[in-house]
One Martini backbone bead per residue (centre of mass of N, CA, C, O) as a GRO file, in nm:
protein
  154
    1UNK     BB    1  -1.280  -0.520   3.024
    2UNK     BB    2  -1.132  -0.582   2.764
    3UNK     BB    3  -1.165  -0.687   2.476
    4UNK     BB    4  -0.949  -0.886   2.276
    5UNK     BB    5  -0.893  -0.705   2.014
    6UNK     BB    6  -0.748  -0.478   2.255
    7UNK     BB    7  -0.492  -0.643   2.351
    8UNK     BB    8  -0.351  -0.631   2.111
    9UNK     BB    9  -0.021  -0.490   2.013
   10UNK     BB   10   0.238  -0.318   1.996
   11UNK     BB   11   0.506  -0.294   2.073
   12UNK     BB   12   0.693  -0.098   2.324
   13UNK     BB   13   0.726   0.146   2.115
   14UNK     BB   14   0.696   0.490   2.090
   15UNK     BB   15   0.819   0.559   1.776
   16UNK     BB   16   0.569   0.396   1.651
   17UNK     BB   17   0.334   0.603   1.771
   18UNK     BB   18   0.532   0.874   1.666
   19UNK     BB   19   0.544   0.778   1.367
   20UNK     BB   20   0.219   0.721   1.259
   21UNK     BB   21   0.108   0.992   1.343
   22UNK     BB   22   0.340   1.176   1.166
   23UNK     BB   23   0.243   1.057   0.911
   24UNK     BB   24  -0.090   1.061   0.870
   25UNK     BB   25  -0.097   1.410   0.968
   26UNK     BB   26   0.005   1.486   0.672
   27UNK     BB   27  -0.001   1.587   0.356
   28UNK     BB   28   0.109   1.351   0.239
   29UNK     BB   29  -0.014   1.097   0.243
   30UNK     BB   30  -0.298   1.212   0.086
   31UNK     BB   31  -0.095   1.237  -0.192
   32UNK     BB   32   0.020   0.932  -0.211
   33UNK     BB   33  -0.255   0.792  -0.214
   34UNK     BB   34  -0.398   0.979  -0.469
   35UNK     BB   35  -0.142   0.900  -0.675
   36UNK     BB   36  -0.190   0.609  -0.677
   37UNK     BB   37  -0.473   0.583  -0.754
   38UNK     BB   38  -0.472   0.729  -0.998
   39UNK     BB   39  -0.271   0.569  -1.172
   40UNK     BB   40  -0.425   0.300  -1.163
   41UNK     BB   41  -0.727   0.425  -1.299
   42UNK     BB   42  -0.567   0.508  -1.528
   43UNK     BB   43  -0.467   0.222  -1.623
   44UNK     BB   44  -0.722   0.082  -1.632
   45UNK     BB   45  -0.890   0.233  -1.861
   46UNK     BB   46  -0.694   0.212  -2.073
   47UNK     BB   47  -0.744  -0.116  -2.048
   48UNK     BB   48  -1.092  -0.082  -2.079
   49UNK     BB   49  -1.073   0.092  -2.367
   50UNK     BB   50  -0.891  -0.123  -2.549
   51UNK     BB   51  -1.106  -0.379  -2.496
   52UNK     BB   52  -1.377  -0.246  -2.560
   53UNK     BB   53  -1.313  -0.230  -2.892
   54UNK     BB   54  -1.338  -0.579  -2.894
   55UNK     BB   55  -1.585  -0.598  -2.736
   56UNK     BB   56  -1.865  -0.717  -2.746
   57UNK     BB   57  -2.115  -0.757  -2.568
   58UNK     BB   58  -2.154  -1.061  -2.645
   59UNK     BB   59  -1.882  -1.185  -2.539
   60UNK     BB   60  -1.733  -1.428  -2.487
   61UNK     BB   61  -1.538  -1.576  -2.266
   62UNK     BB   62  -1.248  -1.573  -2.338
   63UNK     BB   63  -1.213  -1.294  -2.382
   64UNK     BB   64  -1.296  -1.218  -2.067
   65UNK     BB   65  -1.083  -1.358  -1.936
   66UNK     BB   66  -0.855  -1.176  -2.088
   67UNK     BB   67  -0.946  -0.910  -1.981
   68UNK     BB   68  -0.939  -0.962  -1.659
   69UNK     BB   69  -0.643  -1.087  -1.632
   70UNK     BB   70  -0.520  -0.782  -1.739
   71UNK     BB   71  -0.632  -0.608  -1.517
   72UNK     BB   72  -0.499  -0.822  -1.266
   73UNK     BB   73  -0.187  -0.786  -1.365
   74UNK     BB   74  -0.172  -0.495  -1.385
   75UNK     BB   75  -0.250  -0.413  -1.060
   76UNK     BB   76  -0.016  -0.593  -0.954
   77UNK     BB   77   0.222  -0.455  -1.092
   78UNK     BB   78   0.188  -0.171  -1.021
   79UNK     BB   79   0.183  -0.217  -0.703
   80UNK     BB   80   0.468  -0.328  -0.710
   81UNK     BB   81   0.638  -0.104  -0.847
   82UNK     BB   82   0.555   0.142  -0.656
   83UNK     BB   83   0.613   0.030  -0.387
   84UNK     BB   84   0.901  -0.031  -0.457
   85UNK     BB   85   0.951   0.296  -0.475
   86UNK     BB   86   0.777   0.382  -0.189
   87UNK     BB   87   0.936   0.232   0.038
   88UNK     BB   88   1.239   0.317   0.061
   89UNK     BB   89   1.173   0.638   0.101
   90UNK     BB   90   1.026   0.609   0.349
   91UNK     BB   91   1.246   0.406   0.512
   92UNK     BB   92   1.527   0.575   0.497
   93UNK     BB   93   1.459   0.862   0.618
   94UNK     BB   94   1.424   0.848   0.896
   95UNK     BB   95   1.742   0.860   1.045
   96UNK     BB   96   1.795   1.089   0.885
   97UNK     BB   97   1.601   1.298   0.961
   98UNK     BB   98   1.718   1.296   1.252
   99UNK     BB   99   2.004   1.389   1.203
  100UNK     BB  100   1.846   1.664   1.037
  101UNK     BB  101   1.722   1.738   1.355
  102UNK     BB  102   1.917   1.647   1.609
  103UNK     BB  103   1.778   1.408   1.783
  104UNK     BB  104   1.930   1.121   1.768
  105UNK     BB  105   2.116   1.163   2.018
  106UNK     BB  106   1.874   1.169   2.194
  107UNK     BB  107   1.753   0.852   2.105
  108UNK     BB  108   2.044   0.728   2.216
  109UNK     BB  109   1.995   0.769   2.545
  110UNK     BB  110   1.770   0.604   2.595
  111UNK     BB  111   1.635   0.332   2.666
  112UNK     BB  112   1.632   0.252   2.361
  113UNK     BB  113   1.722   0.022   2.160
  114UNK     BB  114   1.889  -0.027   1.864
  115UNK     BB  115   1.636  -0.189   1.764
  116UNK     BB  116   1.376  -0.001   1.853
  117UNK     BB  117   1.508   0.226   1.621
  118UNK     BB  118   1.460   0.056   1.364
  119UNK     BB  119   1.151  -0.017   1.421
  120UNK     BB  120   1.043   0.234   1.494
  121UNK     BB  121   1.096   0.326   1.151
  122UNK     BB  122   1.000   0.068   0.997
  123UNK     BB  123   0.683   0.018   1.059
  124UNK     BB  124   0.533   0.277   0.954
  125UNK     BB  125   0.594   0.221   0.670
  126UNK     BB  126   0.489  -0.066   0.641
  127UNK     BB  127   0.193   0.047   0.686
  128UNK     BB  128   0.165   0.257   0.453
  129UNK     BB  129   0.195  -0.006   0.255
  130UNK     BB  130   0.003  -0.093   0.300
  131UNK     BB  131  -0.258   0.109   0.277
  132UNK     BB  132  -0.206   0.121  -0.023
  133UNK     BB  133  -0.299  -0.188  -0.065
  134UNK     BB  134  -0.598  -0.146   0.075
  135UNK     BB  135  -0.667   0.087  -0.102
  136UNK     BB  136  -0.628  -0.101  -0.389
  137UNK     BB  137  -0.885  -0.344  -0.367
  138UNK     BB  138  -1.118  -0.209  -0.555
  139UNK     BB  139  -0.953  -0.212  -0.851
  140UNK     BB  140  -1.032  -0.534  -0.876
  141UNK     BB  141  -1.346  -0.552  -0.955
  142UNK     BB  142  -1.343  -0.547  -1.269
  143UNK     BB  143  -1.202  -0.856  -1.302
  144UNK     BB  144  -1.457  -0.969  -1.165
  145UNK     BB  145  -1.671  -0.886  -1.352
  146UNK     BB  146  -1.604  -0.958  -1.619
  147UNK     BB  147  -1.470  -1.270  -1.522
  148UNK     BB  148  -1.114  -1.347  -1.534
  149UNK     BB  149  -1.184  -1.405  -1.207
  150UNK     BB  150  -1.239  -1.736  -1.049
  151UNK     BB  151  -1.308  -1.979  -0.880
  152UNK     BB  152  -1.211  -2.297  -0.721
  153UNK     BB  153  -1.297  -2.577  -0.773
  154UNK     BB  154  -1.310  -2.890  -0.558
   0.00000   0.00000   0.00000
């Protein structure tokens, strides 16, 4: 018997499968994380080389955590832009991509419903952009070392 946590599945539909397959395993995905990671980092960089010139050493603390908070909502409106301009690119082109391989008539004569050959073609794409902010949270950690964002008293 499977543990539990490999009971949950998501629904059964092939197309979720085989487009998350082909999805990850071509070198799209591979230069589209690198070109994300690279921009946010490019980002990051250049505002904490901007503020690095204003901070003494031992910088009060008002100061650290302006330029914490800065480094902060810099990289969430950042990821907010990018997946905004990256996410629809990704999935609009699903089912019409099918059109332009001849493939469609074929995905419509199956059993497969036409909400689950939209949502089969919608998932992958969600999880890309997930797969997208998951992999940038790690650029979060500036803003924590530095110290603008710190957890609240109850």
């Amino acid at each position: 018997m499977k543990p539990a946590i490999f009971r949950c599945r998501l629904p059964r539909n092939p197309l979720i499968t085989k487009d998350l397959r082909t999805r990850t395993r071509g070198a799209k995905t591979y230069i589209l994380v690198t070109a994300h990671l690279t921009v946010l980092t490019l980002a990051i960089s250049a505002v904490y080389l901007f503020f690095q010139s204003t901070l003494v050493s031992n910088g009060n603390l008002e100061q650290r955590q302006y330029f914490g908070k800065a480094i902060f909502g810099l990289v969430i409106w950042l990821e907010l832009v990018m997946v905004s301009f990256i996410a629809p690119a990704l999935t609009s082109g699903a089912i019409s991509a099918e059109r332009e391989r001849r493939t469609f008539d074929l995905l419509r004569i199956t059993l497969i419903s036409p909400r689950q050959i939209v949502s089969g073609k919608f998932l992958p794409g969600l999880v890309f952009v997930l797969l997208l902010l998951f992999t940038s949270l790690p650029l979060q950690s500036p803003a924590f070392m530095i110290g603008g964002v710190r957890a609240r008293k109850s």
